[in-house]
Backbone bond lengths (Angstrom), bond angles and torsions (degrees), N, CA, C in turn:
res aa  C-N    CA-C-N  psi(-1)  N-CA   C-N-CA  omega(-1)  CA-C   N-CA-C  phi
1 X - - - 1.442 - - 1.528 111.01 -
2 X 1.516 123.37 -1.72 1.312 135.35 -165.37 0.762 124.08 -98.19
3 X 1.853 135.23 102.64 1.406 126.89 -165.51 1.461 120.79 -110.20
4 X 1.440 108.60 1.32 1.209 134.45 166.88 1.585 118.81 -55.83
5 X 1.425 103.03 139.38 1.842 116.22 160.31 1.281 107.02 -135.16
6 X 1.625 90.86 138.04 1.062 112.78 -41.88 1.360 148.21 -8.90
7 X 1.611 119.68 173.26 1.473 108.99 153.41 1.219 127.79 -96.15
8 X 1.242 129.11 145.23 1.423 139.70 176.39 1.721 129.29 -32.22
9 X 1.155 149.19 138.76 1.798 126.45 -175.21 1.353 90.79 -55.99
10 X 1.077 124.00 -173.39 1.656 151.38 162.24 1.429 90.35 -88.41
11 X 1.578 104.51 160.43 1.432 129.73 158.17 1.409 106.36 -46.74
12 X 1.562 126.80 -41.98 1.697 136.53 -147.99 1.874 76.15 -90.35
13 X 0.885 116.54 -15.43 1.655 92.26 -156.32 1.652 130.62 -101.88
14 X 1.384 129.47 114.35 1.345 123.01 -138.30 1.549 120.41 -43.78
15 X 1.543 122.60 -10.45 1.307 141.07 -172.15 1.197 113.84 -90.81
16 X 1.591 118.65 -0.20 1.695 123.85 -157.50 1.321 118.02 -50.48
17 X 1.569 112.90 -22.57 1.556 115.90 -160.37 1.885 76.91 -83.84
18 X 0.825 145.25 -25.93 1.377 130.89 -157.91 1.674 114.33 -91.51
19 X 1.598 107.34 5.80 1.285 104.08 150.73 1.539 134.96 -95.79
20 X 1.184 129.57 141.40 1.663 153.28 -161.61 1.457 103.34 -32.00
21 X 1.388 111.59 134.73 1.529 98.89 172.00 1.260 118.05 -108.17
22 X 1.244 121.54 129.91 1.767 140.93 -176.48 1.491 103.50 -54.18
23 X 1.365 107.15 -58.99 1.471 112.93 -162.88 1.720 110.49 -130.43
24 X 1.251 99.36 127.53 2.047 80.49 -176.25 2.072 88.02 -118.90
25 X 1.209 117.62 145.03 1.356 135.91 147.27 1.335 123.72 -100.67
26 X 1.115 135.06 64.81 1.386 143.68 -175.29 1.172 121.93 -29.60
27 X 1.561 100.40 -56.91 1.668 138.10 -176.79 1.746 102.66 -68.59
28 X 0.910 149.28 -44.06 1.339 158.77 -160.49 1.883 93.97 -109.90
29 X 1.656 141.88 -18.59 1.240 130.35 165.31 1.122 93.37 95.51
30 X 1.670 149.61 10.45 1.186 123.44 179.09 1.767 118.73 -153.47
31 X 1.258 111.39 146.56 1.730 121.07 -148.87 1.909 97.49 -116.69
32 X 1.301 114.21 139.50 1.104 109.86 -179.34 1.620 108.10 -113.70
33 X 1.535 114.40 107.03 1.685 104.03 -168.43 1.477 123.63 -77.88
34 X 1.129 161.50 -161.29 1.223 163.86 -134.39 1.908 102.52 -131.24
35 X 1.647 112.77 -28.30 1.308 116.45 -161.80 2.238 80.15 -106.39
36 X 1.119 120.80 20.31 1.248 112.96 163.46 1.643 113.56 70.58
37 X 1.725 110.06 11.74 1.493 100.19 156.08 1.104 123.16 -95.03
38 X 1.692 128.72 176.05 1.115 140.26 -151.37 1.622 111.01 -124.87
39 X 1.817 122.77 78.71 1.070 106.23 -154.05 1.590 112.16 -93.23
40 X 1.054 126.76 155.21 1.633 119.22 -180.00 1.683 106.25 -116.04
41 X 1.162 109.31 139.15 1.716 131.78 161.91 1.760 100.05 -23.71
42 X 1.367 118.07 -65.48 1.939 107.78 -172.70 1.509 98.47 -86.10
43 X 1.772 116.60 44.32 1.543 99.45 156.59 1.428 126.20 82.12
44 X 1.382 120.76 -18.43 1.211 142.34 153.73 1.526 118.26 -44.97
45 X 1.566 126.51 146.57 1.586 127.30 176.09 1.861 93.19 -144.59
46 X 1.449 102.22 139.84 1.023 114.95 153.43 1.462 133.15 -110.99
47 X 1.141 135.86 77.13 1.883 150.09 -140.93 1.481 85.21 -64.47
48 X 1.918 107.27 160.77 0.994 114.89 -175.50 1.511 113.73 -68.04
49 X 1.333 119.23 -4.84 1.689 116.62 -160.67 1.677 90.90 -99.36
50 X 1.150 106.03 -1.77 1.880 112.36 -172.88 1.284 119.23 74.09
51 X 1.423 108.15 24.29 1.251 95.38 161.11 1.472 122.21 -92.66
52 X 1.340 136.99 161.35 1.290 152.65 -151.83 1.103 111.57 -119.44
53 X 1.718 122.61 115.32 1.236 131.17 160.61 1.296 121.02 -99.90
54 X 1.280 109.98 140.26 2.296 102.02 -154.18 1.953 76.57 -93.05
55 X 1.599 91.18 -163.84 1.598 112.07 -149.33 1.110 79.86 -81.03
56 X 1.708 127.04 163.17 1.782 126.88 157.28 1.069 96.91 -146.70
57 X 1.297 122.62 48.35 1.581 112.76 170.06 1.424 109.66 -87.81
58 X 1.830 121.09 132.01 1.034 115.80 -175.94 1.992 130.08 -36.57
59 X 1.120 104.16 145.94 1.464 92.17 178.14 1.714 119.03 -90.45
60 X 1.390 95.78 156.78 1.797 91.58 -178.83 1.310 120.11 -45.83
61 X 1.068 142.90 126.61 1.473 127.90 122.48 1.463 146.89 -12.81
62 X 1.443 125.63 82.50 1.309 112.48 -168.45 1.654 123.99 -79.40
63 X 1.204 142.45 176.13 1.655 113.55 -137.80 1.838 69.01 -145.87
């Protein structure tokens, strides 16, 4: 799906969020990248094979 040059990581590849996004929905929380994952606003990915990566955005710091 990658027309980029470079090319984009793969879905499989630990960098995936760091390929280009095709389509972004801001309003709805979710970005469609170029290597065909499904990224969401709380950090979440849904890969093209459907599998599900939960949120990992660091957690707060409590003071």
């Amino acid at each position: 799906m990658c027309t980029h040059t470079p090319k984009c990581p793969t879905a499989d590849s630990p960098d995936a969020e760091a390929a280009h996004v095709v389509t972004a929905h801001p309003e709805q929380g979710w970005s469609l990248l170029c290597n065909a994952v499904v990224i969401f606003e709380d950090t979440g990915e849904l890969l093209p094979d459907g599998r599900v990566i939960a949120p990992h955005r660091p957690l707060a710091v409590a003071a």
